[in-house]
DSSP file (Angstrom, degrees, kcal/mol; ACC not computed):
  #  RESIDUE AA STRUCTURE BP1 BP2  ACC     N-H-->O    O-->H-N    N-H-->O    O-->H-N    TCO  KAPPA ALPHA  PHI   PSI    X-CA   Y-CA   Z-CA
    1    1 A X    >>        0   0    0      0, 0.0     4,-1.9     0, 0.0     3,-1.7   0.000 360.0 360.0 360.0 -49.2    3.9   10.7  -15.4
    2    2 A X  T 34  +     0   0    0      1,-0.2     0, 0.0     2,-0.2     0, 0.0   0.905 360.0  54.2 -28.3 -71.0    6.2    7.7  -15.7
    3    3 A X  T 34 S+     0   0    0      1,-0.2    -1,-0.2     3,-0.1     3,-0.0   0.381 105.4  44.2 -31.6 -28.8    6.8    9.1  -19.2
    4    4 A X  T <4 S+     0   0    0     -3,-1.7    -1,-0.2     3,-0.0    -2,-0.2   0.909 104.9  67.6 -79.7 -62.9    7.8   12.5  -18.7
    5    5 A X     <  +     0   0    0     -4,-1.9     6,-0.0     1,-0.1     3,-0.0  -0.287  48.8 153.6 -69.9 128.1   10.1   11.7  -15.9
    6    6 A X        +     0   0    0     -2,-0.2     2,-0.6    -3,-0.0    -1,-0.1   0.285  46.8  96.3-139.0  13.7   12.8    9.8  -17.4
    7    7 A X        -     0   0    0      1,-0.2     3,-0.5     3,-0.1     5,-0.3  -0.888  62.7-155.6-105.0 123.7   15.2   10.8  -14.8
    8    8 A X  S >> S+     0   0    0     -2,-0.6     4,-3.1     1,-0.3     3,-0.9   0.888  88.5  58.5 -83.8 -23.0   15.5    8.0  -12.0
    9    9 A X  H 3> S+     0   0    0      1,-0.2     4,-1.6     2,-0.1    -1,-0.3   0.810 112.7  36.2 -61.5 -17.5   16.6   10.0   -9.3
   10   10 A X  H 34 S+     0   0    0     -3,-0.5    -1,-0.2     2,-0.2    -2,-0.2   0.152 116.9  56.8-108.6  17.5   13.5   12.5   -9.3
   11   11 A X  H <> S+     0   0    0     -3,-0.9     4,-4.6    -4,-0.2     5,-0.3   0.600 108.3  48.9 -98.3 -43.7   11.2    9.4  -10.3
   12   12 A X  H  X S+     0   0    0     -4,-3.1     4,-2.1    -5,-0.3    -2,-0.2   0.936 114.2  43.4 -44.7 -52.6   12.6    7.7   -7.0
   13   13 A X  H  X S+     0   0    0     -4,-1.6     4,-1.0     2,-0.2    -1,-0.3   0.647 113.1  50.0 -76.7   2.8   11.8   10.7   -5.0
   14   14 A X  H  > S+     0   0    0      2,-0.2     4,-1.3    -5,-0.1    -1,-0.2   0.893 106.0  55.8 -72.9 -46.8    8.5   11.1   -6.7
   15   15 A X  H  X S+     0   0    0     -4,-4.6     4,-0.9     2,-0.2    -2,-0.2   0.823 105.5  55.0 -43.6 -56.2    8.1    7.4   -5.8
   16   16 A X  H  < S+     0   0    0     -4,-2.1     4,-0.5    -5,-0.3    -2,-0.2   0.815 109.8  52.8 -22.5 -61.0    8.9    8.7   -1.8
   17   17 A X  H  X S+     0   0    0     -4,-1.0     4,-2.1     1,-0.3    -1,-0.2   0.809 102.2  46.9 -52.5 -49.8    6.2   11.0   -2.2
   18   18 A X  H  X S+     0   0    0     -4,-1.3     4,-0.8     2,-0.3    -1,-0.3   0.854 106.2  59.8 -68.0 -40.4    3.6    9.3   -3.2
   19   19 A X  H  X S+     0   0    0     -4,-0.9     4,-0.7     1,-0.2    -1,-0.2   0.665 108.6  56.7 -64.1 -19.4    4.4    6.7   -0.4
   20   20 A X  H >> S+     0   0    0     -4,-0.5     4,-4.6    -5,-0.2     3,-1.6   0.976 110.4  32.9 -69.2 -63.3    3.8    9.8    1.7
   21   21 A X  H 3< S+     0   0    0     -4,-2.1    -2,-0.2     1,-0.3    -1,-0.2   0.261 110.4  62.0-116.0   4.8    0.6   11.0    0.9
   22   22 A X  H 3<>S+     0   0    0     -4,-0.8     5,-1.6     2,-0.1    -1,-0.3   0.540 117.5  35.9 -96.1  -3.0   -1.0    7.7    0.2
   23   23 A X  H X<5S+     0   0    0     -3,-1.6     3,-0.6    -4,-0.7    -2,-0.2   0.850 122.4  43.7 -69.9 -51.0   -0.2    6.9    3.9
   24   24 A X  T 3<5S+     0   0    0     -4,-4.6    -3,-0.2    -5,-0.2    -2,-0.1   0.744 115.5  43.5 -69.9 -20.5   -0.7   10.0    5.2
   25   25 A X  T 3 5S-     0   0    0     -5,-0.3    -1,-0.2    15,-0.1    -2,-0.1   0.439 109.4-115.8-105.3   4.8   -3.8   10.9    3.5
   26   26 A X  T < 5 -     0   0    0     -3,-0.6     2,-0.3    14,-0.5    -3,-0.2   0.991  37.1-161.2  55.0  65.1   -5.4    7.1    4.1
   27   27 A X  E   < -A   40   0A   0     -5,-1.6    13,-2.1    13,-0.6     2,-0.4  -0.570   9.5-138.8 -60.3 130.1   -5.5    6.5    0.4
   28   28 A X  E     -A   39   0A   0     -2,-0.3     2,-0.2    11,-0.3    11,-0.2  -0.947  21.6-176.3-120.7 130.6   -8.1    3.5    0.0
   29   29 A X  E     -A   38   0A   0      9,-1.4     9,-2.6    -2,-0.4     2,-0.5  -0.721  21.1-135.8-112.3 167.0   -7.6    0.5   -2.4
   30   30 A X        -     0   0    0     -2,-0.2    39,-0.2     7,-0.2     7,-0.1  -0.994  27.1-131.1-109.0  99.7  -10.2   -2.8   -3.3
   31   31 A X    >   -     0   0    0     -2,-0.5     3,-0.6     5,-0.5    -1,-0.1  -0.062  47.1 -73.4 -27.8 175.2   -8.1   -6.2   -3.3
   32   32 A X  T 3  S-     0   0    0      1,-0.3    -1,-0.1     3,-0.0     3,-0.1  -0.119 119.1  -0.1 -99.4 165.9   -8.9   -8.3   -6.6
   33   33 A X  T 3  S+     0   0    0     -3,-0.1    -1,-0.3     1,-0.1     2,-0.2   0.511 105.8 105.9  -3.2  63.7  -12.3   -9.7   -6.3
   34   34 A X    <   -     0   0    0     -3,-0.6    -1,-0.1     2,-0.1    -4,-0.1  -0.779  60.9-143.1-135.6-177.5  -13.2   -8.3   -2.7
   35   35 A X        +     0   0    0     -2,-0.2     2,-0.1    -3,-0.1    -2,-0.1   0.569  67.7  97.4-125.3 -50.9  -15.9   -5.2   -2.5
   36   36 A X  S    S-     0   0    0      1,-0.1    -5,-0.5    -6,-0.1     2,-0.3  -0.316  71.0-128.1-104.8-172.4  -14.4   -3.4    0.3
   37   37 A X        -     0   0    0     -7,-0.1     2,-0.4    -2,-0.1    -7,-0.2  -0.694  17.3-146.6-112.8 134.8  -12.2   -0.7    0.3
   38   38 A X  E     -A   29   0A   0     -9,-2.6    -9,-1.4    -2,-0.3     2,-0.7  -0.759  13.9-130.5 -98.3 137.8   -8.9   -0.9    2.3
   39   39 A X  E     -A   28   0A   0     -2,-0.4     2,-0.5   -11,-0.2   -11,-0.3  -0.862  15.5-140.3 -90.8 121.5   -7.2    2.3    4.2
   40   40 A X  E     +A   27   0A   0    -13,-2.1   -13,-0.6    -2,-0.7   -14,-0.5  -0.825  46.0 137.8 -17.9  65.7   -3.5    2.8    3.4
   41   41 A X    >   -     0   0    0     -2,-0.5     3,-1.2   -15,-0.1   -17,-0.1  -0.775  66.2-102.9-124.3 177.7   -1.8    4.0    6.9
   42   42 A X  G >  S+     0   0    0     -2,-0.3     3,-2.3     1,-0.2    -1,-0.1   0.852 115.1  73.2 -76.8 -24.2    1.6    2.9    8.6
   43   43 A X  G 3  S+     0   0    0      1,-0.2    -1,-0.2    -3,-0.1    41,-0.1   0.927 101.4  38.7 -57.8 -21.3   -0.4    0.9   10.7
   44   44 A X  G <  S+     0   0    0     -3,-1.2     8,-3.2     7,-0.1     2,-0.5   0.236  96.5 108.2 -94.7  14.8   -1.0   -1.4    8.2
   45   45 A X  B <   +B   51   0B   0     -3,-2.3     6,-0.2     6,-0.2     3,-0.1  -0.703  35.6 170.1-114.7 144.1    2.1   -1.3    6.8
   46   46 A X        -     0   0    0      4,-2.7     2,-0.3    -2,-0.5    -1,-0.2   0.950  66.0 -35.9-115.1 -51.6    5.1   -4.0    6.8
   47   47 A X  S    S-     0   0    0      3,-0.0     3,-0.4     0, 0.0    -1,-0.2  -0.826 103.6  -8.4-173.8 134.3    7.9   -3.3    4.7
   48   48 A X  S    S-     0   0    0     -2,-0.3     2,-0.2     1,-0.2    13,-0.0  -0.645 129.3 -30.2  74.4-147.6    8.0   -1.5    0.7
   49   49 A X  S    S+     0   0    0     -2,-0.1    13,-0.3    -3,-0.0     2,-0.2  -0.070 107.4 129.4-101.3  46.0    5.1   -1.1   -0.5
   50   50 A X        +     0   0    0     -3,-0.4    -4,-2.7    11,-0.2     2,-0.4  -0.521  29.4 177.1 -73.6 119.5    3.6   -4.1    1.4
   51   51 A X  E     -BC  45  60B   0      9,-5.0     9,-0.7    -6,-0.2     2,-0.3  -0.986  20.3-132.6-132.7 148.9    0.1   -3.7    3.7
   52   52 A X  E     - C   0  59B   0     -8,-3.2     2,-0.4    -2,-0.4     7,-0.2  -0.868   4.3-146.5-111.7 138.6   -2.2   -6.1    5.7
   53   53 A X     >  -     0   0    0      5,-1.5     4,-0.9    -2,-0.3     5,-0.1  -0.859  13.6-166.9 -76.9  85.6   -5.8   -6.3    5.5
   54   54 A X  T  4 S+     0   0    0     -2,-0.4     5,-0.0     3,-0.2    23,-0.0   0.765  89.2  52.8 -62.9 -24.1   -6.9   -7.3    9.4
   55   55 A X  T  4 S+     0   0    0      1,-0.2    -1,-0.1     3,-0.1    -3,-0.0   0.966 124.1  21.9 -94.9 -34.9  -10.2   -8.1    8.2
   56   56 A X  T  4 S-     0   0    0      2,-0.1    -1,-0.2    18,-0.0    -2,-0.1   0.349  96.6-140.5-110.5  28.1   -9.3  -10.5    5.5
   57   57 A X     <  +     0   0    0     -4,-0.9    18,-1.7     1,-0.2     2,-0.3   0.682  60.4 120.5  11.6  69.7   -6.1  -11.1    7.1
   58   58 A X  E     - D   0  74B   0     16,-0.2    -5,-1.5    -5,-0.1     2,-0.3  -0.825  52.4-138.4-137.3 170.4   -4.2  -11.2    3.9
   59   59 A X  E     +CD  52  73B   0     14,-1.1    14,-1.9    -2,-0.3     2,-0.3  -0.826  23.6 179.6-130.1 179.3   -1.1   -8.7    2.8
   60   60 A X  E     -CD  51  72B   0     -9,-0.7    -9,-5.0    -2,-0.3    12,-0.2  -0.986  25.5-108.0-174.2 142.1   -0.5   -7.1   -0.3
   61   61 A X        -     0   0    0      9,-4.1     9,-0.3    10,-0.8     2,-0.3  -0.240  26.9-157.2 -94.5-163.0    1.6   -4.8   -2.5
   62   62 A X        -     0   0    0    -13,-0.3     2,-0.5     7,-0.2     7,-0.2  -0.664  17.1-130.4-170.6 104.6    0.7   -1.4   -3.7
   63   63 A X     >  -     0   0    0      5,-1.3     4,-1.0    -2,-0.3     5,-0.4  -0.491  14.4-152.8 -31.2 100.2    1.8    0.7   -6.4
   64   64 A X  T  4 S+     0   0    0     -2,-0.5    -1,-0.1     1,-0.2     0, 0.0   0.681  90.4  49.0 -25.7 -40.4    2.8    4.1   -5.2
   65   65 A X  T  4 S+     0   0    0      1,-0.1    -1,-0.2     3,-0.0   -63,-0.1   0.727 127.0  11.3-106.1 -34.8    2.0    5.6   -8.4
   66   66 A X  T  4 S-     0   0    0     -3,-0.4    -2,-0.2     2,-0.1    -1,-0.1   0.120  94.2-117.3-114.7  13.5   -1.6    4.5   -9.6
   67   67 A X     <  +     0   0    0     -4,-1.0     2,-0.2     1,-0.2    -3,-0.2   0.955  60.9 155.0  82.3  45.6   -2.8    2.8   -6.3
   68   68 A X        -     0   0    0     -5,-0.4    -5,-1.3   -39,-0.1     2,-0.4  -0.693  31.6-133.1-114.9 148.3   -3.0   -0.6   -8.0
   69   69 A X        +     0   0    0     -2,-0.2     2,-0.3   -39,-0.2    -7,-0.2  -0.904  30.3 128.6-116.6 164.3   -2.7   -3.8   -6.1
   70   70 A X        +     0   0    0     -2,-0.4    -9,-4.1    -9,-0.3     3,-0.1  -0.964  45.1  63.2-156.1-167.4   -0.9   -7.4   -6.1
   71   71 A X  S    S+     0   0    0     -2,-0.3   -10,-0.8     1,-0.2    -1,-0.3   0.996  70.5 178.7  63.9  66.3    1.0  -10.2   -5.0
   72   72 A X  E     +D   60   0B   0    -12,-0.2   -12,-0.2    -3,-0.1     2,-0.2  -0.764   9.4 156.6 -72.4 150.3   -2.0  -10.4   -2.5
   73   73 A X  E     -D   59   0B   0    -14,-1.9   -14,-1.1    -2,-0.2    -3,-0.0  -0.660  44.3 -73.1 177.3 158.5   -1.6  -13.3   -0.3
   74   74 A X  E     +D   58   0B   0     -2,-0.2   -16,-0.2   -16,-0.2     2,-0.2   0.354  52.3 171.1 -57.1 161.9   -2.6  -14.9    3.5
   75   75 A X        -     0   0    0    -18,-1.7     2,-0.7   -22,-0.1   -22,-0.1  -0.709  20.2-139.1-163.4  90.7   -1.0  -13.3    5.8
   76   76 A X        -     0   0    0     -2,-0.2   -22,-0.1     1,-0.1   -18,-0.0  -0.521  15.2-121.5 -92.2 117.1   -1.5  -13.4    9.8
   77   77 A X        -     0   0    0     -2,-0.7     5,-0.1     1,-0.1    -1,-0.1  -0.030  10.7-140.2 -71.4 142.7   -1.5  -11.0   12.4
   78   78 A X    >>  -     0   0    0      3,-0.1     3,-1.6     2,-0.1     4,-1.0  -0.394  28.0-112.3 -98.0 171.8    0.5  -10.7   15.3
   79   79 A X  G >4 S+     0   0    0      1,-0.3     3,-4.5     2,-0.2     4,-0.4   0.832 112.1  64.7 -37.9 -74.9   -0.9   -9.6   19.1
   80   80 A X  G 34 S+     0   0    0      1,-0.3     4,-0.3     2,-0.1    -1,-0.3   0.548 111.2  27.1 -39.6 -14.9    1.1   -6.4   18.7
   81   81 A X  G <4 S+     0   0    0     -3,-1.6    -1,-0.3     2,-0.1    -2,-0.2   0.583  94.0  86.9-127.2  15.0   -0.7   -5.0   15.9
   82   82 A X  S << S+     0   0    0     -3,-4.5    -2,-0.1    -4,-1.0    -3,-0.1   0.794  89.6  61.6 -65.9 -27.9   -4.4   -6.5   16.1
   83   83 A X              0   0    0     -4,-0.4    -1,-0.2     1,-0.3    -2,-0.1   0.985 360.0 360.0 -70.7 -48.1   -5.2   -3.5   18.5
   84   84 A X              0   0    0     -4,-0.3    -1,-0.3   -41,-0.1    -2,-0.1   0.302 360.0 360.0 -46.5 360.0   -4.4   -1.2   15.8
């Protein structure tokens, strides 16, 4: 898709989208050498395309466009969002 779109305003808002409907639709990704699968919602989410893992208290980025992850790294949660 990258390839077709070669216009950066309709890649950005393509980019938007995607950020949409991998929240909204609890898109699930695997961290690098872990087994389980992480849900994609704004509760987990901190800022770009950044998300925390409560259970292996780590954060992480996330492609919008093939669901891919990186830049994992430890990461600790505050009160306000452990109930969540």
């Amino acid at each position: 898709v990258k390839v077709l779109i070669n216009n950066s305003a309709f890649q950005e808002g393509l980019l938007d989208a995607l950020r949409q409907y991998n929240t909204e639709q609890y898109v699930t990704v695997t961290l690098p050498e872990q087994e389980t699968q992480i849900i994609l919602s704004n509760y987990g989410k901190l800022e770009n395309d950044r998300f925390f893992d409560p259970k292996s208290q780590q954060s992480f980025k996330v492609d919008p466009m093939d669901q891919t992850v990186t830049e994992v790294e430890p990461h600790t949660s505050d009160e306000t969002t452990e109930p969540l």
